[in-house]
N, C-alpha and C positions, 0 to 999 in steps of 0.2 A: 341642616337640610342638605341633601345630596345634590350636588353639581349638574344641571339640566346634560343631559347626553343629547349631542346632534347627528340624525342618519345622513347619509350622503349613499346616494342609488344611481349606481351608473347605471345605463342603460344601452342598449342598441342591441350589436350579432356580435358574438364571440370572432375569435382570431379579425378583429378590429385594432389589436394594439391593447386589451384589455386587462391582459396582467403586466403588460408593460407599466401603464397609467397606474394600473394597481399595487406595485411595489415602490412606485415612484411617488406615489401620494404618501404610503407606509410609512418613508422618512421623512414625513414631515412628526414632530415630536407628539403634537394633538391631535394626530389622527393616525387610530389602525386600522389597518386593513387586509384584514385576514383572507385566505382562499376560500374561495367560497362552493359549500356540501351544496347549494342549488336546496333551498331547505322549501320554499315554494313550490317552485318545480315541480320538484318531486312530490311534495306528501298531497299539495291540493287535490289531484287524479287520485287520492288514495283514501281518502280521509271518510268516504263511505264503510270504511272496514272497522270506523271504530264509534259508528252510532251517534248517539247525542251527547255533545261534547259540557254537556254542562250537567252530567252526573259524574260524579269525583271519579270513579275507576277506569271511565272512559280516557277522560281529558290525560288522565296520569298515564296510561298506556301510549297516548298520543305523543306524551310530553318525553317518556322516556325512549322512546322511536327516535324522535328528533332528537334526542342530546348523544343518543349512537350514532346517529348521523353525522353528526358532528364529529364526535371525540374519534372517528374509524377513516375522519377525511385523508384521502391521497399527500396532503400535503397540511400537517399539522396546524392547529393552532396552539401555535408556542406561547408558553407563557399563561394561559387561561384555562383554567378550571371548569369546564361543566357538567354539575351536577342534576338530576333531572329535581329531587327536593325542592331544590335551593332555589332553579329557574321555578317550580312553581311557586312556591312561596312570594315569591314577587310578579306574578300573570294578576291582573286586573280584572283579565276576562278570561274565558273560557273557550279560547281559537288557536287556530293556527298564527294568526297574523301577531297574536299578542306572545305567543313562543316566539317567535321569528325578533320582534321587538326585546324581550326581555333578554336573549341569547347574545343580539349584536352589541346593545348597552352592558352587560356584563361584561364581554371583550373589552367595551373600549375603557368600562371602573378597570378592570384589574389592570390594564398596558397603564394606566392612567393617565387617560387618553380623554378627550371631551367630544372627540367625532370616532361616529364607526363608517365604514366604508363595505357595503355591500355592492360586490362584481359580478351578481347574478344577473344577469344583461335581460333576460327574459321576465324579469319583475313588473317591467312599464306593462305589462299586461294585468299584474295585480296592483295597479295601484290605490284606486280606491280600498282595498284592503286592508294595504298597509297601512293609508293616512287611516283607516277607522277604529286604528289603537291610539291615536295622538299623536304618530307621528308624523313629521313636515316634512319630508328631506330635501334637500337639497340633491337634484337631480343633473348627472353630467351624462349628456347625448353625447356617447366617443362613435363616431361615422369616420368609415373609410370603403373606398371605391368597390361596389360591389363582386367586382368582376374581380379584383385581387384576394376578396375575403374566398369565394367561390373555388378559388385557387387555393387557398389555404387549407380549404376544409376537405378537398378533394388529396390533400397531403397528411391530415391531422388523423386519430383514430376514433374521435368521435363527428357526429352528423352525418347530414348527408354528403351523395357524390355526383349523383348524373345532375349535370346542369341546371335541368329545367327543375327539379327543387329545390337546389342551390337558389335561383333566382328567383322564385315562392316565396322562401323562408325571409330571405334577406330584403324583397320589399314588401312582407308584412311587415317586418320587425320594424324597418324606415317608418311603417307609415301611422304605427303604432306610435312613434316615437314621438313624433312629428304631431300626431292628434295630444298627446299628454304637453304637447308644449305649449298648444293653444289652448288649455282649460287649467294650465299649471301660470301663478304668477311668478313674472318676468324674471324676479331676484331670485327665484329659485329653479331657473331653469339656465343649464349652460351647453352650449355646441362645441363640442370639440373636435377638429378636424383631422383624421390620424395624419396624413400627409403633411400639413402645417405642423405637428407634434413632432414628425422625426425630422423634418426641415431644420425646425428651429425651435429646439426642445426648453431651452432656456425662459425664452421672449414666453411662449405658451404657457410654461407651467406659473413663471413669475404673475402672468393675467387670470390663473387658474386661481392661484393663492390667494390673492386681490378679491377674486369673486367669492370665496368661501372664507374670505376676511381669517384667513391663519398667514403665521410669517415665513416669506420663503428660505429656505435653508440651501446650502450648498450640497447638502447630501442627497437631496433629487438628483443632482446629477450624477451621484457616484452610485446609484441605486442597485446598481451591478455585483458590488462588494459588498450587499449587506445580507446577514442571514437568512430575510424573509425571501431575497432570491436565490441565494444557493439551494434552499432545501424547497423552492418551487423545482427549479430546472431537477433534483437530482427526484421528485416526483413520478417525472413523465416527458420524456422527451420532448413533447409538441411547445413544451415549456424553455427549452435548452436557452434561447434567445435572450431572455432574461438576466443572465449572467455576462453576455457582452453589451460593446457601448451601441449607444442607438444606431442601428444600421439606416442610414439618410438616404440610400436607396435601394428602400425596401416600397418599393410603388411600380404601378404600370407593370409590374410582369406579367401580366395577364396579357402581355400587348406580344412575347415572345413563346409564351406556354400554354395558353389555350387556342384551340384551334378555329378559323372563322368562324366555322360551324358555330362551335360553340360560345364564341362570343356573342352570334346573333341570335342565337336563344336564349341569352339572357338579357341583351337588349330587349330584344320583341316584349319581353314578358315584364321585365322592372325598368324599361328605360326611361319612363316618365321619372321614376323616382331618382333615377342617377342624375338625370338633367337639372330635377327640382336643387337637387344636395351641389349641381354647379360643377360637375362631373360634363365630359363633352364624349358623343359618340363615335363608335370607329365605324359602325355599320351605315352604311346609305338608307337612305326614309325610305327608298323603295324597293329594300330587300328585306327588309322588318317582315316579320308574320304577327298580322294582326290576329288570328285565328286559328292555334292546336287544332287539329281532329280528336275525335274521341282515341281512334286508334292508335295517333301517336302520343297521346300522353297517356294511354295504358302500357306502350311501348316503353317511353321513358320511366315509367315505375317501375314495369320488371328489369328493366337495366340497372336502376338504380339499388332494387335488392339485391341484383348482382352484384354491382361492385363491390357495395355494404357488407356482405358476404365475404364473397374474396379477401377486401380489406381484414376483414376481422383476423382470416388465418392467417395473415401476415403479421400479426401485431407483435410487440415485442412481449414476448412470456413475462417481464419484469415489470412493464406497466401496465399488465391485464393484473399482474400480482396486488399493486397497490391500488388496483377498484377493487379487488373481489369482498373485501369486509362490506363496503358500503351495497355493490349488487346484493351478497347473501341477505342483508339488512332488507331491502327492499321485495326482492324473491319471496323471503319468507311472511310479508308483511301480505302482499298479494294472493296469499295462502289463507288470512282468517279469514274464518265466517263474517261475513258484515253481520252488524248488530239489524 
């Protein structure tokens, strides 16, 4: 009888410290955790293009989408094999959710590994989904200050950049988090706080370990030197970080780089949820906007396709290089006839 496989779903908003935790869990011996194609994400919006999924030619067109997804990711999954056959051959069912399941447990049989680790942060919104293949996971909430995430992504070449979507995105994603932790039981749900992670990386990760009952190892710490980071950073620059040691004051620069302005539109908009997570405010209660007009947050959107825009022509040609398999993949997918 084969060895039960355990998921482990992190959850929250990207540039949170998310493939930091993610390479850093890696070296732990029972658990992989591979970069993640966003296999959710992406095909849920899509999945009208391939009919009903429980006639065979469907589901296998389905099945073989997803496993080019996979096999054309930015930043390989070393070491693991997948075949679109093979992954069906072992589906249960006839979903997306049950690809997604049979794809991260073949990672962690071949690493032989007992835990997979999925970093698609935007999952807590499928989660009912994914528990409706049988899977349990064990879920880690990684939360860091939203006003430094806001800052990161206004640096990074994916998401958004004007502000006030920045702080949209980032207290839906909170409060999504925050709803799965209240209908999710206790043992499988964990908080981790980025700021207390690069504080004191050691104390946290040794209480991470504890919580998903694997043993901790010294090569968490050296997480820097190991393959699954070299070949993240040599990916895509937004990644570079990965390859040095924890930067301990990587916090608050939102406090020297974002402008008032723009810190109080993101207060006005998520500061209940920054307060909730124990975050303290720079803005006065009596400069807060309780109330956008229509005209300025029509304003803020075409700025926002601005930047987006701009950003894009600036991007470096080598990391537009290693998305384009997975765009063309998708592009062309958005092309069939729905059944």
């Amino acid at each position: 009888m084969k060895e039960k496989i355990q998921g482990i779903q992190m959850i929250g908003t990207q540039r949170s410290g998310s493939n930091l935790l993610r390479v850093m869990l890696d070296a732990v011996d029972q658990i992989t955790a591979p970069h993640p194609p966003h296999i959710l994400q992406r095909f849920i919006p899509l999945l009208d293009k391939y009919g009903d999924l429980n006639q065979p030619e469907h589901f296998h067109r389905l099945a073989s989408d997803v496993c080019e997804l996979v096999n054309c990711n930015p930043v390989p999954w070393e070491g693991v094999r997948i075949e679109t056959e093979e992954i069906m051959a072992l589906c249960r069912q006839s979903t997306l959710y049950e690809l997604f399941r049979v794809i991260y447990e073949t990672a962690a049989r071949q690493h032989g590994a007992s835990f997979w680790l999925c970093k698609s942060m935007k999952n807590m919104f499928y989660a009912k989904g994914i528990e409706s293949t049988g899977i349990k996971p064990y879920y880690i909430y990684l939360y860091r200050d939203g006003r430094d995430v806001a800052l990161s992504f206004q640096k990074a070449i994916v998401g958004e950049k004007h502000i006030y979507a920045l702080a949209q995105n980032w207290k839906k994603d909170q409060e999504e988090a925050l709803k799965l932790k209240d209908s999710c039981e206790p043992e499988r749900f964990y908080m981790l706080n980025y700021e207390s992670l690069i504080a004191d990386p050691e104390t946290e990760m040794r209480k991470l370990c504890d919580f998903l009952q694997v043993p901790y190892t010294d090569k968490i710490m050296e997480y820097y030197t190991s393959r699954e980071s070299k070949n993240t950073a040599v990916a895509g620059k937004m990644w570079s970080n990965v390859t040095k040691p924890i930067l301990k004051n990587n916090s608050k620069k939102f406090m020297n780089e974002l402008s008032s302005e723009d810190i109080r539109i993101f207060e006005s908009v998520a500061g209940d949820v920054l307060v909730k997570l124990g975050y303290e405010l720079v803005t006065p209660a009596d400069q807060l906007i309780s109330d956008f007009s229509a005209d300025e947050i029509a304003r803020f959107k075409d700025l926002n396709a601005q930047l987006k825009q701009t950003f894009r022509q600036k991007m470096d040609p080598a990391d537009l290089e290693k998305r384009r398999k997975q765009e063309e993949l998708l592009n062309r997918i958005k092309q069939y006839t729905s059944y």
